[in-house]
C-alpha positions in Angstrom: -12.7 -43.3 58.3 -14.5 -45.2 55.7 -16.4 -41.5 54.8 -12.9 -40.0 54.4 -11.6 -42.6 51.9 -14.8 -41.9 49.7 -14.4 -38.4 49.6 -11.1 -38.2 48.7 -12.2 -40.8 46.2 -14.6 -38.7 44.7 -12.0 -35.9 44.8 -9.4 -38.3 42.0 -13.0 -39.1 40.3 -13.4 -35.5 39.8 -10.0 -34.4 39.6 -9.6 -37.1 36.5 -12.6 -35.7 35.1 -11.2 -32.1 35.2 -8.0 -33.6 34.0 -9.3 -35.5 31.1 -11.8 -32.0 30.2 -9.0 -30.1 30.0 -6.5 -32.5 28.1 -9.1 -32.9 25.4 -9.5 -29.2 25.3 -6.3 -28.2 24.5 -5.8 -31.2 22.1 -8.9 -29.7 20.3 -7.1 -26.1 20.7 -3.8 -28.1 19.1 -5.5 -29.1 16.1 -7.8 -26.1 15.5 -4.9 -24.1 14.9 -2.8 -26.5 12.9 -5.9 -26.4 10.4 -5.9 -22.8 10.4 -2.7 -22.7 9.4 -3.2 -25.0 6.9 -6.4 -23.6 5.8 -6.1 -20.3 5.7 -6.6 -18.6 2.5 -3.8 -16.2 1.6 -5.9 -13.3 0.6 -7.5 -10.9 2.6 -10.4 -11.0 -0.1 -10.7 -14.5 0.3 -11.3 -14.7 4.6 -14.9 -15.9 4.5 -16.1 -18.5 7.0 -16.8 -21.1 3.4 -13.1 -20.5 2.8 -12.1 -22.5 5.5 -14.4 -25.6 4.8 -11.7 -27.0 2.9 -9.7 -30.8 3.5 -5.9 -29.6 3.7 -3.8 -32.8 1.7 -0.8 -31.4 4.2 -2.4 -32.5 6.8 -3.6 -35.9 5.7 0.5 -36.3 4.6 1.3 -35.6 7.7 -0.7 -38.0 9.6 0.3 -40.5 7.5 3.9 -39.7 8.2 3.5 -39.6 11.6 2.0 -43.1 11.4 5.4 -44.4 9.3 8.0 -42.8 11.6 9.2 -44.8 15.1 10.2 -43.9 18.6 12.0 -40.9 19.2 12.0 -39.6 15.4 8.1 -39.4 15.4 8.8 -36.3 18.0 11.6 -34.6 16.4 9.6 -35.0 12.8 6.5 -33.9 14.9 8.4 -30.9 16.2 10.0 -29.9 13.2 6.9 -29.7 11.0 5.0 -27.8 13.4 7.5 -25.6 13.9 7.7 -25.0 10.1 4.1 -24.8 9.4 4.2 -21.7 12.8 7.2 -19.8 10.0 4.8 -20.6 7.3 1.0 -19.6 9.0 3.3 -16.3 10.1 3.8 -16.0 6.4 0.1 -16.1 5.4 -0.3 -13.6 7.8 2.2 -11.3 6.8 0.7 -12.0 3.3 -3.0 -11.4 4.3 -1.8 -8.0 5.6 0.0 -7.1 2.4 -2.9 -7.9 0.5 -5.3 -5.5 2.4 -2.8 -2.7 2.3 -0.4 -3.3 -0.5 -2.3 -5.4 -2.7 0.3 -8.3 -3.1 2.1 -10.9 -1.0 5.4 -10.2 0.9 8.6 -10.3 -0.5 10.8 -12.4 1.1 14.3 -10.7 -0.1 12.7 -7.0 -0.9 9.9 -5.9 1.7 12.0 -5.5 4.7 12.8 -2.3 4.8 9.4 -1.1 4.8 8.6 -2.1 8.3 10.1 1.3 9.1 7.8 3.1 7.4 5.2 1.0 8.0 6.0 1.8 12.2 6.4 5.3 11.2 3.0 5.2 10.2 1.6 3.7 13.2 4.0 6.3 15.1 2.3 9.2 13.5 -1.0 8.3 13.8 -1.5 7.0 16.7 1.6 7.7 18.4 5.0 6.8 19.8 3.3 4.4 22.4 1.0 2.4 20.1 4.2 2.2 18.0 6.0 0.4 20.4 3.2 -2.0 21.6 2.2 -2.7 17.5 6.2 -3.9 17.3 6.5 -5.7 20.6 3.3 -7.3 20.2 3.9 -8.2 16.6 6.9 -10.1 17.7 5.9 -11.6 20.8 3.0 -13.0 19.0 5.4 -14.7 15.9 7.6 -16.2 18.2 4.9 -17.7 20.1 2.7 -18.5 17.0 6.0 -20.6 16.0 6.4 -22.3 19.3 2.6 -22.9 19.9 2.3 -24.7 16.3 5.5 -27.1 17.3 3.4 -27.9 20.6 0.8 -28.8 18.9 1.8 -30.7 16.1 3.5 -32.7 19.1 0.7 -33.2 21.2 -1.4 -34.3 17.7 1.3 -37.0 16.9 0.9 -38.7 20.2 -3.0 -38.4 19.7 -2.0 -40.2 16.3 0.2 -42.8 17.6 -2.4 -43.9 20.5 -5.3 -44.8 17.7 -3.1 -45.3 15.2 -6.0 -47.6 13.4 -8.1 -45.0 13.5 -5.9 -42.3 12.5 -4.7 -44.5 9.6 -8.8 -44.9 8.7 -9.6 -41.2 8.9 -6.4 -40.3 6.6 -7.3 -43.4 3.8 -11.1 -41.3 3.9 -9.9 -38.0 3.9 -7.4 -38.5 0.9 -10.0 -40.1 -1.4 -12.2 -36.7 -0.6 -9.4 -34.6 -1.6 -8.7 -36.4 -4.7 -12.6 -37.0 -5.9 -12.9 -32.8 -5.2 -9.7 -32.3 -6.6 -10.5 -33.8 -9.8 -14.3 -31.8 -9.6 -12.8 -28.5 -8.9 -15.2 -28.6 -6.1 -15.3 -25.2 -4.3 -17.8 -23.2 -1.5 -16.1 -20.0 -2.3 -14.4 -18.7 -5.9 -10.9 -19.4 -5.6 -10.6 -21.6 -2.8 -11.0 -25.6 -3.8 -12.3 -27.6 -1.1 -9.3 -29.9 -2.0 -6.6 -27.3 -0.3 -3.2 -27.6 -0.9 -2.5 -24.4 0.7 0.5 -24.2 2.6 2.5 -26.3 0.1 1.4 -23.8 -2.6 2.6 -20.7 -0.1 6.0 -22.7 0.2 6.5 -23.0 -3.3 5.1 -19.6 -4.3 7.5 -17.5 -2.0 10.3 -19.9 -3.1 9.5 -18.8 -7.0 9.4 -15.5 -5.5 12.8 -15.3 -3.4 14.5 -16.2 -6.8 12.7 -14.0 -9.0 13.9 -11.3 -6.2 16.9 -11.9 -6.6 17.4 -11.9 -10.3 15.4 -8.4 -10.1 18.9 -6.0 -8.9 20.3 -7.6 -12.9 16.9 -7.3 -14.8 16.3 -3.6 -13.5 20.5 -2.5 -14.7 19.5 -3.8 -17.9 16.0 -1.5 -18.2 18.1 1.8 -16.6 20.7 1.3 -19.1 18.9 2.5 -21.9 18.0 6.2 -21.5 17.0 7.8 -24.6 17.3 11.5 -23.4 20.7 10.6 -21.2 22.8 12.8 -23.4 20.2 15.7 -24.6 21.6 18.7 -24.2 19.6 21.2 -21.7 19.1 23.7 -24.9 16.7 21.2 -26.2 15.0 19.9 -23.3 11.7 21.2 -22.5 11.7 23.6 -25.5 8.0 23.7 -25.5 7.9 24.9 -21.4 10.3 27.7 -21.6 9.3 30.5 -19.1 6.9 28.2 -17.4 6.4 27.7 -13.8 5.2 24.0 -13.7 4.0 22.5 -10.9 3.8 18.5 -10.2 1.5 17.8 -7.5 0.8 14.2 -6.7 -2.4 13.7 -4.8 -1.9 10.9 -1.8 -4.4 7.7 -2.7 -6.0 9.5 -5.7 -7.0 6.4 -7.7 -9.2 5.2 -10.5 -11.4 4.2 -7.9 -12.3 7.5 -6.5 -13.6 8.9 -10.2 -15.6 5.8 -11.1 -16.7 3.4 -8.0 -20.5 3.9 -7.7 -20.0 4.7 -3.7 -17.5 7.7 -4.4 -18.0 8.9 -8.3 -21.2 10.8 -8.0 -19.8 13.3 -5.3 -16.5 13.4 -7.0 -16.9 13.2 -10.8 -19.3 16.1 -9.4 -16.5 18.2 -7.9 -13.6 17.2 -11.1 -17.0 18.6 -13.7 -17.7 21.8 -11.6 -13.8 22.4 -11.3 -13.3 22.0 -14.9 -16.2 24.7 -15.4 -14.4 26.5 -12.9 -11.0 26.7 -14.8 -12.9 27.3 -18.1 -14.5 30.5 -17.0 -10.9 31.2 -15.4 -9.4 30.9 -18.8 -7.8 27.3 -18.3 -7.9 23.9 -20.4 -7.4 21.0 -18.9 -6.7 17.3 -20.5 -6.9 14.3 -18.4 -5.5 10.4 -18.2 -4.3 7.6 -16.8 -1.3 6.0 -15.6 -0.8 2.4 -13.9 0.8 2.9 -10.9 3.9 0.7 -9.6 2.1 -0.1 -6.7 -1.3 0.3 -4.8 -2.3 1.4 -0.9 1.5 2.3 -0.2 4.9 3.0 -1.2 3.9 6.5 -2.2 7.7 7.1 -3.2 7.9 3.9 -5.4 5.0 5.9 -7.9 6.9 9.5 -7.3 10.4 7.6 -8.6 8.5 6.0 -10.8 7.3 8.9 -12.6 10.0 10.9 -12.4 12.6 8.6 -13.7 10.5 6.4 -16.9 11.7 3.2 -15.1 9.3 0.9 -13.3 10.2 1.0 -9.2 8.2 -1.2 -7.3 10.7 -2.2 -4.6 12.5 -1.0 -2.1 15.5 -2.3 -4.1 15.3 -0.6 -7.3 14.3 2.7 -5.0 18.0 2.4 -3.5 19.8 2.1 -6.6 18.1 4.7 -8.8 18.5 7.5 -6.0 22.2 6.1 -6.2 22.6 5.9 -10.3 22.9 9.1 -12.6 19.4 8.3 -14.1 18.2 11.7 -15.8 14.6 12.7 -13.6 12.2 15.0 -15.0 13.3 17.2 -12.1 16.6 17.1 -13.0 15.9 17.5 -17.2 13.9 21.2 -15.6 17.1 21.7 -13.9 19.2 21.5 -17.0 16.4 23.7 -19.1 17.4 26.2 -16.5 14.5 26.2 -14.0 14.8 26.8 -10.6 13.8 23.2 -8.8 12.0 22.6 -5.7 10.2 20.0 -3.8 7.4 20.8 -1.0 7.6 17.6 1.0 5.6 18.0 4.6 5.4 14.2 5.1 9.0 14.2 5.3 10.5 14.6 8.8 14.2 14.1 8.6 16.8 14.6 6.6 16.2 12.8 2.9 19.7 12.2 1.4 17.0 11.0 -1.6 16.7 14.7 -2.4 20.4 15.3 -3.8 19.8 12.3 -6.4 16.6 14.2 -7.3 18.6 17.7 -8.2 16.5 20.3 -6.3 17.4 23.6 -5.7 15.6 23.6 -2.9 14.1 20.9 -0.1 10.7 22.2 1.7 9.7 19.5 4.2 8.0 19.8 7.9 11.1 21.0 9.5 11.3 23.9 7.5 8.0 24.9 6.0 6.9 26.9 9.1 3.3 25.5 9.7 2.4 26.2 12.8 -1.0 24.8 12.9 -2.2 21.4 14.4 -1.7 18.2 12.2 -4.6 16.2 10.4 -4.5 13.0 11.5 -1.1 11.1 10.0 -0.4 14.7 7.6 1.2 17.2 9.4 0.0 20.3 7.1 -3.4 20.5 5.1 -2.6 20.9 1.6 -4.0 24.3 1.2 -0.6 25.4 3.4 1.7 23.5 1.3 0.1 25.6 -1.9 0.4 28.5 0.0 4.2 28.1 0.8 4.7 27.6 -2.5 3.2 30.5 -3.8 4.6 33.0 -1.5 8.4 31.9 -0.9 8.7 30.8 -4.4 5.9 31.7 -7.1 5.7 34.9 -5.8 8.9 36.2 -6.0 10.1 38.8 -9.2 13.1 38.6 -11.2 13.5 34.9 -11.1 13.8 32.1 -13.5 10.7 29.4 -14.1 10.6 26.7 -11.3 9.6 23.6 -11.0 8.0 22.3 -8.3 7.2 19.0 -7.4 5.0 18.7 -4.2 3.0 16.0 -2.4 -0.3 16.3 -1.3 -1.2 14.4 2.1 -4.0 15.7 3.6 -6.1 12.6 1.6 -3.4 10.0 3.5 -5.1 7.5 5.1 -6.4 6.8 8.0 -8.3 9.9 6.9 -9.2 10.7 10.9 -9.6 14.3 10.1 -9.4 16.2 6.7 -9.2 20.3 7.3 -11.4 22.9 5.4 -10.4 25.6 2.8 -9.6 28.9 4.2 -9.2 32.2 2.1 -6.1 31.7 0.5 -4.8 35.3 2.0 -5.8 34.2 5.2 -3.6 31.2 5.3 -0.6 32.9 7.0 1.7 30.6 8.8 -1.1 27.9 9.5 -2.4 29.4 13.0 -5.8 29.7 11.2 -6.4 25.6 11.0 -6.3 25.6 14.8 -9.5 24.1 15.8 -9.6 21.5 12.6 -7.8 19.0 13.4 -9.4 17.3 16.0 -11.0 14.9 14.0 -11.8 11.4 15.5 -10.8 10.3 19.2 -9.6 6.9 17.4 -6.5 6.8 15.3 -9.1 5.3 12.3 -12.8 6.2 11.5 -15.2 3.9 12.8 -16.3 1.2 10.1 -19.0 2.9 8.7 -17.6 6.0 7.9 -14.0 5.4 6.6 -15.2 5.2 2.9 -16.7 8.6 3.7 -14.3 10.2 5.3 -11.8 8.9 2.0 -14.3 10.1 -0.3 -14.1 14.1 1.7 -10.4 14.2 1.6 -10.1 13.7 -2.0 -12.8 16.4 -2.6 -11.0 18.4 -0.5 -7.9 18.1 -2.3 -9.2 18.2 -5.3 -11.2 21.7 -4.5 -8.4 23.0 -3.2 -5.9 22.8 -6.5 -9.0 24.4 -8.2 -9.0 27.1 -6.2 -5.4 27.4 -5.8 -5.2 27.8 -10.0 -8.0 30.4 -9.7 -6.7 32.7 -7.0 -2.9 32.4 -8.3 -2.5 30.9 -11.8 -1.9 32.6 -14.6 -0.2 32.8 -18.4 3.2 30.9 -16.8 1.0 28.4 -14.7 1.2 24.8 -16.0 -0.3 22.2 -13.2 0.3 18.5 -13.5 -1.6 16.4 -10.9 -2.1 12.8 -10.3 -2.8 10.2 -8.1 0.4 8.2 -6.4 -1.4 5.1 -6.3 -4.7 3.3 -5.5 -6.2 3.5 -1.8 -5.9 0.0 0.2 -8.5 -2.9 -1.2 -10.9 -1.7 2.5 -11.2 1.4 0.4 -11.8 0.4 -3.5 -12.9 -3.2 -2.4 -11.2 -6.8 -4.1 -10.1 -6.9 -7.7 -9.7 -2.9 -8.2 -7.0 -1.7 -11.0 -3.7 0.0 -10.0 -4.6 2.8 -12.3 -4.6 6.6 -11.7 -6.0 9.8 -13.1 -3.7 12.6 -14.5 -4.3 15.6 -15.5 -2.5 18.9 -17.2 -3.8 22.3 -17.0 -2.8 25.4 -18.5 -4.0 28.7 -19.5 -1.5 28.5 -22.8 -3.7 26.9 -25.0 0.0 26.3 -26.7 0.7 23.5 -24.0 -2.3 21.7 -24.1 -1.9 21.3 -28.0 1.4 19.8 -27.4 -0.4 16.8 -26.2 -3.5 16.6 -28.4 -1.8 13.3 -29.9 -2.4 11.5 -26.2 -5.9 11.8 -26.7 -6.5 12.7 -23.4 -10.1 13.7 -21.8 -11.3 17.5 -22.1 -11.4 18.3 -18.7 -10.3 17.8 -15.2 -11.9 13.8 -15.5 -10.6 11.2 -17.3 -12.9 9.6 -20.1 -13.5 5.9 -18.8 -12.1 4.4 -22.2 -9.2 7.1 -22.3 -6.0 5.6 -22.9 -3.8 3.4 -20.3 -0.6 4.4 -20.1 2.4 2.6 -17.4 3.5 5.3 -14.8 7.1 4.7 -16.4 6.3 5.9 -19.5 5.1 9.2 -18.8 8.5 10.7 -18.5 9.7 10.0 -21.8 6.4 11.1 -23.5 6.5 14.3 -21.6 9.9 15.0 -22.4 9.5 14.4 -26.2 5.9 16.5 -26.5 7.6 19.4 -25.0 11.2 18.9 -26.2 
């Protein structure tokens, strides 16, 4: 009898044992993720392991309120801050991930309708069923982020209130460190201060923001209100481009980047110099600049709009009320020179009401360009087809007036799994010849190591092919405009890189290229690394008055 009472006292020995293991465990769980959300930096530049040495004052506050508040307050003030720093850490996330793609926080009043394209994109490449889980996990794990914080900020209080002495001790010391390295600037990483005040600053940023956002609806109908060239009669617009076919090509994630970062330039600057040589012995002249873009990594439609229009569209927001306004596009100032306009679009998959605002003549997108070869990773035609349409159902034609064509090129869209090849241009047919190409990958992304790379190829490939494409079917009426939309993501250029792209004309009339001698643009399909900066949204005024 006696052995049975000590081993079932041994068994509560162990059991507390166990029971006290695993409560201390999860308190030390509890606050290891309340410091990360307080700690955190905000940038995805930033996440190195010295950036999270840091003493968050939020946290020291919070203790010490803790300490001040009574009975059953202390667990609904507990509960309520935790739940509010879980809202705020899902912030910093949503911020981090901004930052590596987009290259800025996340708008609070403007950004949500890009989560459609931003599922779109995981829909198209790596389909329909990583779609779904990216959005169901994403949500699952916000709400429980939320609720996990509010558990734990609970289960710290009542930690607090038990050594309250002690708590009260470790708060006085912390809050003298903070000040001391607050006062020394003290920091293990640039840009990070050991003395964080993180997730105060985060509140108060994206409060500035959310009121800056919306002001932005009255500050943009002041800028589209004035419009020079509103009223200019289609006799005098474009004067200088009569009887030219002129074709805009924007090139996906062409940016400054890809001509002058040491890890892409050489094999690049290489291919822009042997294509300018090209075009020279072809007969062409070529000037080249650049443009800041209205945004970087995404939003490819944001640059197109911003172009087009001379007014600066960096949110979803100003997108929907220029394609609603009148605002005179370069498209539509072709249209009323009497072109013929078109768009080649084969990233678009439905209908795109954003098309009648634009004034085409004509809408080429995937469900009517007739590839019917195998996509390239998230493009769904290499760029050598969309040319190829182009030429043959509208370039080709006789008796018809100039067109102009605005088209963008995708096949240098990330995740750049599998860039095609060029094909002779009169073997291109109806896209049957690229099957076989686009295997690519097995993943949806490169692996680490060879992402750059495969960036660096699909440029080149792009690139070659608008050389080749002026060669084989350019002539005397052939003017080419191509830039970049905007910057690759920062995993592609690296931290701190510009928002600027290269643009260049080309022409066999010497008579256009003189029209802009007074840009002082680069000879040459590469931009000179001191060549003049212009804003994307000035490009359309300065275009229209050179040629007007």
């Amino acid at each position: 009898m006696k052995d049975e009472e000590d081993k079932a006292a041994g068994r509560d020995a162990g059991g507390g044992r166990h029971r006290k293991i695993v409560a201390r465990t999860v308190t030390c769980a509890a606050f290891l993720l309340v410091l990360a959300a307080l700690i955190t930096p905000d940038e995805f530049a930033l996440l190195t392991p010295g950036a999270f040495v840091r003493i968050p004052i939020e946290g020291v506050l919070g203790v010490a309120l803790i300490l001040v508040v009574r009975g059953k307050a202390r667990r609904y003030v507990a509960g309520t801050l935790g739940a509010v720093l879980g809202l705020l850490f899902v912030l910093k996330v949503t911020d981090i991930g901004f930052d590596a793609v987009l290259v800025r926080p996340f708008d609070l009043v403007l950004d949500w309708p890009l989560l459609r394209p931003a599922v779109e994109f995981v829909d198209e490449s790596a389909g329909q069923a990583g779609a779904i889980a990216a959005v169901v996990c994403t949500v699952v794990l916000a709400v429980g982020v939320v609720v996990l914080m509010s558990l734990s900020s609970l289960r710290l209080s009542r930690v607090v209130a038990r050594h309250d002495r002690a708590a009260a001790r470790s708060a006085a010391v912390l809050a003298t460190i903070w000040v001391v390295c607050a006062v020394l600037g003290a920091q293990l990483v640039d840009g990070v201060p050991v003395a964080s005040r993180s997730a105060a600053a985060l509140a108060y940023d994206h409060a500035l923001a959310v009121r800056s956002s919306l002001n932005d609806r009255e500050e943009f109908a002041k800028a589209a209100a004035v419009d020079k060239f509103r009223d200019t009669p289609g006799d005098q617009l474009l004067t200088g481009l009569r009887g030219k076919d002129v074709v805009l090509a924007f090139v996906e994630s062409y940016g400054r980047s890809a001509v002058e970062s040491p890890q892409y330039a050489p094999q690049v600057d290489a291919v822009l110099d042997q294509g300018s040589q090209r075009l020279r012995e072809a007969g062409f002249s070529a000037r080249s600049g650049w443009l800041t873009s209205s945004t970087a990594g995404g939003g490819s439609w944001l640059a197109h709009a911003t172009l087009l229009s001379g007014l600066w569209i960096n949110n979803q927001q100003r997108y929907r009320t220029l394609v609603n306004s009148d605002r005179l596009t370069l498209n539509t100032a072709f249209h009323k020179a009497d072109s013929r306009t078109v768009a080649l679009m084969p990233a678009i998959t439905r209908a795109w009401p954003e098309g009648k605002f634009y004034g085409y003549d004509k809408v080429y997108d995937d469900r009517n360009l007739g590839y019917q070869g195998p996509r390239f990773s998230f493009a769904t035609m290499p760029d050598q087809y969309t040319l190829s349409t182009l030429q043959h159902t509208e370039l080709a034609k006789k008796d018809r007036p100039p067109v102009m064509a605005e088209t963008a090129l995708v096949s240098s869209h990330a995740p750049w799994a599998s860039i095609p090849t060029l094909v002779p241009w009169d073997k291109v047919g109806d896209g049957s010849i690229f099957n076989g190409m686009g295997k690519g990958y097995d993943a949806p992304w490169p692996p680490g190591g060879q992402i750059r790379t495969e960036y660096r190829k699909s440029i080149e490939y792009t690139l070659n092919t608008l050389v080749s494409y002026m060669e084989t079917y350019g002539n005397d009426k052939t003017v080419l405009i191509f830039l970049g939309d905007h910057q690759p993501a920062p995993l592609i250029t690296g931290p701190g890189a510009s928002r600027d792209v290269p643009i260049t004309v080309v022409a066999k009339d010497k008579a256009v290229i003189d029209k802009i001698s007074s840009w002082n643009w680069q000879d040459g399909l590469r931009p000179g690394k001191n060549t003049p900066v212009w804003p994307m949204s000035a490009f359309r005024d300065r275009f229209l008055t050179a040629f007007g």
